[in-house]
One Martini backbone bead per residue (centre of mass of N, CA, C, O) as a GRO file, in nm:
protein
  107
    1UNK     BB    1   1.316   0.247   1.278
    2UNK     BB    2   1.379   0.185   0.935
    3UNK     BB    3   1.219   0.129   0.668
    4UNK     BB    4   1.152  -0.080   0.407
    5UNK     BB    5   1.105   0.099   0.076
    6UNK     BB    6   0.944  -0.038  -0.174
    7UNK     BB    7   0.903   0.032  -0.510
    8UNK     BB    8   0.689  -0.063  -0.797
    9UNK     BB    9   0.675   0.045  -1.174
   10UNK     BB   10   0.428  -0.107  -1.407
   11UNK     BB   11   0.412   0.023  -1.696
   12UNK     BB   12   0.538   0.320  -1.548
   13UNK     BB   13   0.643   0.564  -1.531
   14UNK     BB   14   0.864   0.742  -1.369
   15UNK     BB   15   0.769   0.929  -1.063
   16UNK     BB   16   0.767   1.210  -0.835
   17UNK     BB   17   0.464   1.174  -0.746
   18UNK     BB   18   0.423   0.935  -0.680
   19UNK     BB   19   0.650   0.864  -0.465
   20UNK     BB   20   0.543   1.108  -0.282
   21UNK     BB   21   0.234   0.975  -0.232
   22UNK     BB   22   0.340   0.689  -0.108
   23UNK     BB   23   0.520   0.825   0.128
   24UNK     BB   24   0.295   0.953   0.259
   25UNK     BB   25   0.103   0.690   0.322
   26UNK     BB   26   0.323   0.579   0.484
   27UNK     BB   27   0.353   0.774   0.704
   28UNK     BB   28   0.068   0.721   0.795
   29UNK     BB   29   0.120   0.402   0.859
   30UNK     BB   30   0.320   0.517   1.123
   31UNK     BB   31   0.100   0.620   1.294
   32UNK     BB   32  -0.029   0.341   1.356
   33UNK     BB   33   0.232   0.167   1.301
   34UNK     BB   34   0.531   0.172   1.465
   35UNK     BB   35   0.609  -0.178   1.378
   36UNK     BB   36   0.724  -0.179   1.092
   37UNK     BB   37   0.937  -0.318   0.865
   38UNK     BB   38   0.805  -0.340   0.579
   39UNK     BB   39   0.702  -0.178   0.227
   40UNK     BB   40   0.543  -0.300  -0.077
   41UNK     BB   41   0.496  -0.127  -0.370
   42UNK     BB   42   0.260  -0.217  -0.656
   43UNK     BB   43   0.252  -0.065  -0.980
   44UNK     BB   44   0.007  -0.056  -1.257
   45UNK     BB   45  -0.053  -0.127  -1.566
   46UNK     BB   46  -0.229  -0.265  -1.786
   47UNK     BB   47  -0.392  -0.413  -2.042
   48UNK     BB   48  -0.608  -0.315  -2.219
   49UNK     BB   49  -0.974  -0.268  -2.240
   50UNK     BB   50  -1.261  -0.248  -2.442
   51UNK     BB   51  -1.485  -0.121  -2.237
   52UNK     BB   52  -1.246   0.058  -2.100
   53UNK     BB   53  -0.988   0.202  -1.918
   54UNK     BB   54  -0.697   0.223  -1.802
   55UNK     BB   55  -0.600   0.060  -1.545
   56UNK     BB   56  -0.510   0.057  -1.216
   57UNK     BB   57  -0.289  -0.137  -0.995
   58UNK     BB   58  -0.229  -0.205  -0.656
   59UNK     BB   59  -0.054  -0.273  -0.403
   60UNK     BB   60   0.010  -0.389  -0.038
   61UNK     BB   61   0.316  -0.491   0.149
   62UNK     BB   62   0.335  -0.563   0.516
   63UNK     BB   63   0.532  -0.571   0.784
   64UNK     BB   64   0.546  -0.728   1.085
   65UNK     BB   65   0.584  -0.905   1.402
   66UNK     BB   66   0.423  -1.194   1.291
   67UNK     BB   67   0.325  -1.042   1.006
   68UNK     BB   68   0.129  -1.001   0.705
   69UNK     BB   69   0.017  -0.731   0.523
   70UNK     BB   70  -0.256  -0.678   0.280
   71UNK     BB   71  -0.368  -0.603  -0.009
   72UNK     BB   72  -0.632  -0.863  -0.113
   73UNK     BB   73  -0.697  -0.662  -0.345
   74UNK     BB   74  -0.744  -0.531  -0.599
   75UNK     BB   75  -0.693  -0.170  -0.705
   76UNK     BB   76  -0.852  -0.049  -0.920
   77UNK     BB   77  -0.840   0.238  -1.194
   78UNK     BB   78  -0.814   0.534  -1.350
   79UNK     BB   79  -0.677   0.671  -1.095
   80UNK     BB   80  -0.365   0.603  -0.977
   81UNK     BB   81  -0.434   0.779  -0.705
   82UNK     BB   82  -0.682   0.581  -0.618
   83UNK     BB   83  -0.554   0.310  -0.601
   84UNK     BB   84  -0.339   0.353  -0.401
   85UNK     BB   85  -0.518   0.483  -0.186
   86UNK     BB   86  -0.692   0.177  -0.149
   87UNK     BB   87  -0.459   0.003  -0.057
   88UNK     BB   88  -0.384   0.182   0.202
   89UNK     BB   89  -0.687   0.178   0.340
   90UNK     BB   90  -0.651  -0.153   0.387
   91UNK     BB   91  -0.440  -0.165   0.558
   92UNK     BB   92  -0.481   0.024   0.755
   93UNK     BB   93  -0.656  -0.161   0.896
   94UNK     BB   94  -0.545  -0.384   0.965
   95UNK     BB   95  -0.314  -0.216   1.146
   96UNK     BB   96  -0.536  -0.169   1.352
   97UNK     BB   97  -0.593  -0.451   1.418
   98UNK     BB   98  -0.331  -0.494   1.523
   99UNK     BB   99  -0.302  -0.321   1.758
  100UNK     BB  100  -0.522  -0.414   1.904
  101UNK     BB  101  -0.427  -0.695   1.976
  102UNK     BB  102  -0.163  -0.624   2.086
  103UNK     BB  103  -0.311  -0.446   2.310
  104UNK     BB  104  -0.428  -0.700   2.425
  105UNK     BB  105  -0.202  -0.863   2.528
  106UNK     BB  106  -0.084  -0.623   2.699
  107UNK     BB  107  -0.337  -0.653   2.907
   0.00000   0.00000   0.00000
């Protein structure tokens, strides 16, 4: 089955090293459960904060059948792509945990 994938990049140059990036980090959460139907990452520059430099925050937000996987906290960062890494870290944790569900379900 071919994956649904949405980039969503705001008050962000588009860039094709960060979609690079993202669809490694996708590709690597196929290896994971390859029972995803779609998966849309949403990445940001918010606006300056005055005792911070320019947080980036990433999203990502994976369906598979039966349930919609997310990194349910922001990832902030000051480097764009550490910001990317947590949130398909936090997503990975869960489709793990989803994996071994199904796989209990079906023993």
């Amino acid at each position: 089955m071919k994956l649904e994938l949405q980039i969503s990049l705001r008050d962000i140059a588009r860039s094709e090293a960060v979609e690079a990036d993202i669809r490694k980090h996708v590709e690597k959460l196929e290896l994971v459960c390859d029972r995803m139907i779609s998966c849309r990452v949403t990445v940001e520059a918010p606006a300056q904060h005055r005792h911070q430099g320019n947080l980036f925050s990433a999203h990502v937000d994976v369906k598979v059948p039966g349930e919609e996987i997310a990194s349910t906290r922001h990832h902030d960062h000051e480097d764009l792509y550490v910001a990317i890494r947590g949130a398909f870290d936090a997503v990975r944790r869960q489709l793990e945990e989803y994996t071994r569900r199904q796989a209990n379900k079906r023993a």
